[in-house]
N, C-alpha and C positions, 0 to 999 in steps of 0.2 A: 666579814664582820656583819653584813646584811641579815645574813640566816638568824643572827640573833636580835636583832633591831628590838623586839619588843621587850626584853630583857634590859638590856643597855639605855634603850629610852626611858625606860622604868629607873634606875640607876641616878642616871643621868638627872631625871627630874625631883629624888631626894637627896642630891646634891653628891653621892659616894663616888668614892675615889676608886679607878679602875683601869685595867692595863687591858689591850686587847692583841692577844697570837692570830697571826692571819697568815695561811698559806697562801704563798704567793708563784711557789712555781714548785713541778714536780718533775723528776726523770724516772724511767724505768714504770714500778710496777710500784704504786703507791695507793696508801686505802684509803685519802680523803683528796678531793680537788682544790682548784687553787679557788678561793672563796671562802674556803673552813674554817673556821675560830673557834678558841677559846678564850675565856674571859676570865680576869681573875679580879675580887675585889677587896680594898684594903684590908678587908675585913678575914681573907681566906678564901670568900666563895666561892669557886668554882663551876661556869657554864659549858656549856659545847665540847667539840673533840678537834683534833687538828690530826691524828693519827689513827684512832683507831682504838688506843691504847700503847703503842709501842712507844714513843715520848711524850706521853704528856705529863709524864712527872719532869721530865728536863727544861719544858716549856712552859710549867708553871712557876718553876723556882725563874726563869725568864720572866717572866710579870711582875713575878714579886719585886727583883732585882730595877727593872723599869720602872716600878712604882716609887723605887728609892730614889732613882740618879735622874727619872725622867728622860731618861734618853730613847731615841727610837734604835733599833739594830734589829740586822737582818743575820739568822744565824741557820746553816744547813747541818741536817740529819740525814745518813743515810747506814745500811748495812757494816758493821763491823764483822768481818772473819779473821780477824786476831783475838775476839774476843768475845764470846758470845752472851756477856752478861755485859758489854759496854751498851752505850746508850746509841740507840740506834733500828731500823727499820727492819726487822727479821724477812720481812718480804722481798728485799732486796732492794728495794728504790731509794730513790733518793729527794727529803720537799725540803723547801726554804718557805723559811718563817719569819715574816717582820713582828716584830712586838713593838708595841707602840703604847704610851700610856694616854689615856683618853685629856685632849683639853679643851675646856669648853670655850675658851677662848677661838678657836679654829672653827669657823662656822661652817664647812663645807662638815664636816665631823657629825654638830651637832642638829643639824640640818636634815642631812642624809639618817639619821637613827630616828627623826623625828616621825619623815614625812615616810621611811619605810615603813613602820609601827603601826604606824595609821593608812594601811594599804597604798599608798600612794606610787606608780614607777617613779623610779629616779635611778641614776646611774651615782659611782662613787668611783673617780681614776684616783688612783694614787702614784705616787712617786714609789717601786718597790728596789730598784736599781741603779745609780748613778752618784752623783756627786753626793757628798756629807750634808751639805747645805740642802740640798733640795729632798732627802729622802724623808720619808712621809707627808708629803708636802700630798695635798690634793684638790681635788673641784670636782661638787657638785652639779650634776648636770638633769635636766628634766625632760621630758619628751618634746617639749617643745623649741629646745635648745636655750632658755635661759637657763641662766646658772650661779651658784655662790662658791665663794674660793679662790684659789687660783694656785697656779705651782710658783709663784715668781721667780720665773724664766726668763727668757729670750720676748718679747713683746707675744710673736708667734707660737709660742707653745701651749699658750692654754690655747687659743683659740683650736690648734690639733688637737689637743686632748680633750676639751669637748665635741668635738667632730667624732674621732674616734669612738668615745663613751656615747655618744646618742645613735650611733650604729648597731654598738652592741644591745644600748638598751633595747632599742628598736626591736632587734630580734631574739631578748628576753635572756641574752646570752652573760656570764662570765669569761673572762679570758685575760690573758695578758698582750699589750701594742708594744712594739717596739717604734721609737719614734730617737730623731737626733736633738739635741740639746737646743737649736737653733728653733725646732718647730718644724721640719721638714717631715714627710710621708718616710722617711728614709729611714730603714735599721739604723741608730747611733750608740749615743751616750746612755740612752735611759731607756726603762722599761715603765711600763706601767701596769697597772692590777685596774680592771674597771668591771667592780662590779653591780651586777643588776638585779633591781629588787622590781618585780612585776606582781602584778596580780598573776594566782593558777593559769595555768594553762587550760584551755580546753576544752574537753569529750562529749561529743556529742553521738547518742546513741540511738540509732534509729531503728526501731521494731521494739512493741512493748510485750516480746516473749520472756521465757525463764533463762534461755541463756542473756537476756540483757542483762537480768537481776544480778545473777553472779559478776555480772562485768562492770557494773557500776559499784559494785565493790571492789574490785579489784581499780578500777579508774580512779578511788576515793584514797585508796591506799598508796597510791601512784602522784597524790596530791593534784589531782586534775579537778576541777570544778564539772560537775557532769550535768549535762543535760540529758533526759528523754524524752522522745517525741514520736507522735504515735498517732493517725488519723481516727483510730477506735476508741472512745471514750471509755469503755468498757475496761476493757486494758490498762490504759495510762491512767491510774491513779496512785496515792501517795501509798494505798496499803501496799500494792505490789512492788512501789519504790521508794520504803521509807528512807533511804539513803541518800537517793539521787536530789542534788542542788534543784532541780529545776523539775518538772513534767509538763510538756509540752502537748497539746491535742490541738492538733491539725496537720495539713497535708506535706510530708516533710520536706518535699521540692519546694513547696512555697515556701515553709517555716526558716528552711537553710537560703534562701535566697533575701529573705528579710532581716536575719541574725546577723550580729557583730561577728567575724573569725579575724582569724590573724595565721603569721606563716608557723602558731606553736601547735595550731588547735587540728585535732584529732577526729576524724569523722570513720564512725563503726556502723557498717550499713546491715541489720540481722533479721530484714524481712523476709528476703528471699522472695520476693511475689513483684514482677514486674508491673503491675501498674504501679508500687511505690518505686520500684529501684530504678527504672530508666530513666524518668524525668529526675528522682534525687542524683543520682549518679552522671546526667548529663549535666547539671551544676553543679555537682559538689567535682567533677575532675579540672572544671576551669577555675576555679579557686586557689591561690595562694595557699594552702594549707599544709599540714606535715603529713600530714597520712591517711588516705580512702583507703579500707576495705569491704571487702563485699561477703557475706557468710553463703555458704551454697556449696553445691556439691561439683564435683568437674562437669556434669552434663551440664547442670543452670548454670555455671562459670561461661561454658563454652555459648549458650543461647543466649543469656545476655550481653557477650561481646557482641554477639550478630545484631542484637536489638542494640546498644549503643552504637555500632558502626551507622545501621541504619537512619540513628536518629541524628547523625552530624558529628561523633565523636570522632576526634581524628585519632592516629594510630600515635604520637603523640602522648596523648593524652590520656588515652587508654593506659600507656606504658606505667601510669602512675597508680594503677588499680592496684592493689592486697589483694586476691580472690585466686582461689578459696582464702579468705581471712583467717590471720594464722601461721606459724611456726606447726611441723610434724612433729607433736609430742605422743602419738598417741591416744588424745583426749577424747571420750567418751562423754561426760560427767559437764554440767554446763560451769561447775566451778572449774574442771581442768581445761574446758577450751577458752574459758579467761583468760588461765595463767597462760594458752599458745597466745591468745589475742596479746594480752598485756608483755609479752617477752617480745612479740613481733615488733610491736610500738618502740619498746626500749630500745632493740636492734635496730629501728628505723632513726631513731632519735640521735644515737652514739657510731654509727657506723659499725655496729656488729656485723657478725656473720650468723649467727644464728648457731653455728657449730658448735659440740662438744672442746671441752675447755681439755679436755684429758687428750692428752699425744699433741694435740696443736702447737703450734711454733707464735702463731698471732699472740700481741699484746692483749692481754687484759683490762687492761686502763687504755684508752682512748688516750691521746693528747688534743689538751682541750683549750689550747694559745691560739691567739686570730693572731697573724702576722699580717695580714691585707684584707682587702674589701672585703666584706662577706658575701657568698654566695646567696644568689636571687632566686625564690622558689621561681619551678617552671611555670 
């Protein structure tokens, strides 16, 4: 429901009446994750996808129906082979969908569409599975752990549900907890949907060459907020990156050691010239981050291990280098070693494998439910 925040706050504040489809769990091999909506409003309108196309006519007439009876309900689509014109996921998976019609009375609701609209992190749990009473019941929750709502539970269970939802917000995450009725850590009674509305993610691109230019398009496309940065003045200016969020001129060892990151933000090292790379790459591998790589050919790959080892990287930490930076596509072209750069990140992100899709046995779709703690960058 997050994704569309600024639509539905819009809504919301000329007062129209509207239902929202929210995927909230998938099996198999499904085209949108749990987080995807569509919105329907009294009026007919139609926002967002929850499939792709393959139901969202069955989940529209779902809104509309929600908009009559006000009821919230949880209702599953998957593949029909009795029937190929039934209603149903031609890809073969299988999502549940809660439809819920919007009430502004519920402040964790109108709260959560407010403060995502207007950039703000906040987390959204919902009730997506358990008792009748308590389904779509939710709480708002904020980075700092205050929060509006509540699921009225057990005394214990929001206080879980906001624990749970400021983990995931923390790590910019969607997913579904499973938690027991009582409020316990424990798989029980109820599931929950918590979703995270953060600011971009983001890329930091360091070397103000022509392969950067193509990659801060492709980083822009990828919804990342990009930085470049670049100790040559010369180089880093806005003609050669009308695209990029930021340009940056100074020494990028210092610049990344002064800069906000977090464990979502992406660091793309494309200078290739050891007086920038050792020092940036001796802090950027002790950083929480999602991804260092380094551009360069296997000789520099291999001389600057030697030059990190000698300047205190541990083996460690090395482990977590990209370099050569990049997925084997091929690429030639500064726009095709984007697309390797940018598919490495995606596989880095999702737990790909980078392999061809064709003859493999691997899922396609990640399953993307935290059942426990989240994992701690190294």
């Amino acid at each position: 429901m997050l994704d569309l925040a600024a639509h539905l706050h819009a809504w919301a504040e000329e007062g129209r009446d509207f239902a929202v489809a929210t995927v909230v769990a998938v099996g198999g091999s499904a085209p949108r994750p749990p987080g995807a909506a569509l919105a329907v409003s009294a009026d007919g309108t139609a926002i967002g996808s929850v499939s792709g196309g393959c139901v969202e006519g069955a989940v529209y007439d779902l809104c509309r129906q929600a908009l009559q009876d006000r009821e919230t309900r949880v209702e599953r689509f998957g593949y029909s082979d009795e029937d190929a014109f039934a209603v149903g996921l031609t890809c073969g998976g299988t999502i549940d969908i809660m439809v819920t019609p919007y009430d502004a009375g519920r402040p964790a609701q109108a709260a959560a569409l407010s403060a995502a609209a207007h950039g703000e992190p906040v987390a959204l749990a919902r009730v997506v599975h358990g008792p009748a009473d308590l389904l779509g019941r939710a709480v708002l929750v904020r980075p700092d752990g205050t929060h509006e709502g509540g699921l009225d539970g057990h005394p214990d269970l929001d206080r879980t549900a906001i624990a749970r939802a400021r983990a995931l917000l923390e790590a910019g995450r969607t997913g579904t907890v499973e938690v027991s009725e009582d409020g316990s850590h424990c798989p029980g009674g109820l599931t929950l949907l918590v979703e995270s509305a953060v600011p971009p993610a983001r890329m930091i691109v360091f070397g103000a060459i022509d392969f950067a230019a193509a990659l801060v398009r492709a980083g822009k496309f990828l919804g990342y907020h990009v930085t470049v940065c670049d100790a040559r003045p010369v180089f880093a200016t806005r003609t050669r990156f009308p695209e990029a969020d930021e340009i940056v001129v100074d020494w990028p060892h210092r610049y990344l050691a002064g800069t906000d990151t977090d464990a979502r933000t992406v660091l793309c090292v494309l200078t290739h010239d050891a007086k920038f790379d050792i020092p940036l790459l001796t802090e950027a591998l002790r950083l929480p981050v999602a991804y260092v790589g380094a551009m360069g050919s296997r000789r520099t790959h291999e001389d600057r291990n030697r030059r990190l080892r000698e300047a205190g990287v541990s083996e460690r930490e090395l482990a977590r280098l990209r370099s050569p930076i990049g997925l084997d596509l091929g690429a030639r072209t500064p726009e095709e070693t984007a697309v390797s750069i940018a598919a490495e990140i995606v596989a880095a992100r999702h737990g790909g494998t980078g392999r061809p899709l064709t003859g493999a046995d691997t899922p396609i779709h990640r399953d993307e439910r935290a059942p426990g703690p989240l994992p701690q960058p190294v």
